[in-house]
C-alpha positions as CSV (number, residue, x, y, z in Angstrom):
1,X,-19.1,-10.4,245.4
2,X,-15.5,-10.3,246.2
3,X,-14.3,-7.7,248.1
4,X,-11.6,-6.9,245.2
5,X,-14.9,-6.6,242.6
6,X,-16.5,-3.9,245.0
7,X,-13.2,-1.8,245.5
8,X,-12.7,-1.7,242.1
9,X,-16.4,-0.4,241.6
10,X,-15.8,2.0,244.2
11,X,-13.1,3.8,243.1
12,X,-14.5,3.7,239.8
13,X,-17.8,5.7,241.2
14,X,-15.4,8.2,242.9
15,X,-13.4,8.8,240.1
16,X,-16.7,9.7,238.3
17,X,-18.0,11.3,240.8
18,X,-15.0,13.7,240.9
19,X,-14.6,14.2,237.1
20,X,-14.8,17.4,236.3
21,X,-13.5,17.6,232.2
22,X,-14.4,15.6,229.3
23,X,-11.4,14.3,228.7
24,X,-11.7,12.2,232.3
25,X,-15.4,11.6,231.4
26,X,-14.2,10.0,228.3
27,X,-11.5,7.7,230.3
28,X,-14.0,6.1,232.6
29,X,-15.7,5.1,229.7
30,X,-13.5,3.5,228.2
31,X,-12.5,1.5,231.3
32,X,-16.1,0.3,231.4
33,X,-16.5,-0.6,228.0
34,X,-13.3,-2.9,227.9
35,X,-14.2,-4.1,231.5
36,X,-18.1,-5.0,230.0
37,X,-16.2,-6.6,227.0
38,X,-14.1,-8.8,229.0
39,X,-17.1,-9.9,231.3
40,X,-19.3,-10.6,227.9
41,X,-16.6,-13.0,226.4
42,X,-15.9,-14.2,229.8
43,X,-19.8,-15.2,230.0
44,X,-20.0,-16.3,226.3
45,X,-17.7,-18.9,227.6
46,X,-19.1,-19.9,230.6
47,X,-22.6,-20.6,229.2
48,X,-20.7,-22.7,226.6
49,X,-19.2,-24.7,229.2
50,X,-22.1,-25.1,231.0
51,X,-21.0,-23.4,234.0
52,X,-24.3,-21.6,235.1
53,X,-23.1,-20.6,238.1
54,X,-20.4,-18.8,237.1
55,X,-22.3,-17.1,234.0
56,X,-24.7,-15.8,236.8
57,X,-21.3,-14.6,239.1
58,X,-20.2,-12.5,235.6
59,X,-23.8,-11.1,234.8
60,X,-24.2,-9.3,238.6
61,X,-20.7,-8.0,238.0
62,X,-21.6,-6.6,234.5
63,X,-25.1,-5.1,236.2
64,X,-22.7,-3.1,238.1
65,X,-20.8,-1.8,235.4
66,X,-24.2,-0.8,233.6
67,X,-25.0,1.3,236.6
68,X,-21.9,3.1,236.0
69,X,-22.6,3.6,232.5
70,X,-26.1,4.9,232.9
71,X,-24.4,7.1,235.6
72,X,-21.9,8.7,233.1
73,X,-24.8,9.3,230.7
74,X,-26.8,11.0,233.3
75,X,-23.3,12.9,234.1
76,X,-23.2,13.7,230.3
77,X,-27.0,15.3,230.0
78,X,-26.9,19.3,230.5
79,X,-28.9,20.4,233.2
């Protein structure tokens, strides 16, 4: 992973971590989504162009961004 990638997942877990209203809730999710869109075409067209290795780069960076979702649904469930 570049280390771009990882800062960019790390401030996206702090601002999580620190969100405190809905309304911020709601804005991280949104980031995530359009990030996981953009990495979903950007695979789409790497397994079309038969560039395995780079199809396999894209799906460990969209892992990442599922952990965040699950993370923001767990963040959304009343204890």
């Amino acid at each position: 992973m570049d280390s771009q990638f990882l800062m960019e997942i790390m401030e996206i877990n702090e601002k999580l971590a620190e969100a405190q209203s809905e309304t911020a809730m709601k804005e991280i999710e949104s980031i995530v989504r359009a990030k996981q869109k953009e990495l979903t075409d950007s695979v789409s067209r790497a397994f079309e162009g038969d560039d395995f290795e780079k199809a396999k780069e894209l799906l460990t960076k969209m892992r990442y961004f599922s952990n965040i979702e699950e993370k923001i649904k767990l963040k959304k469930i009343p204890l």
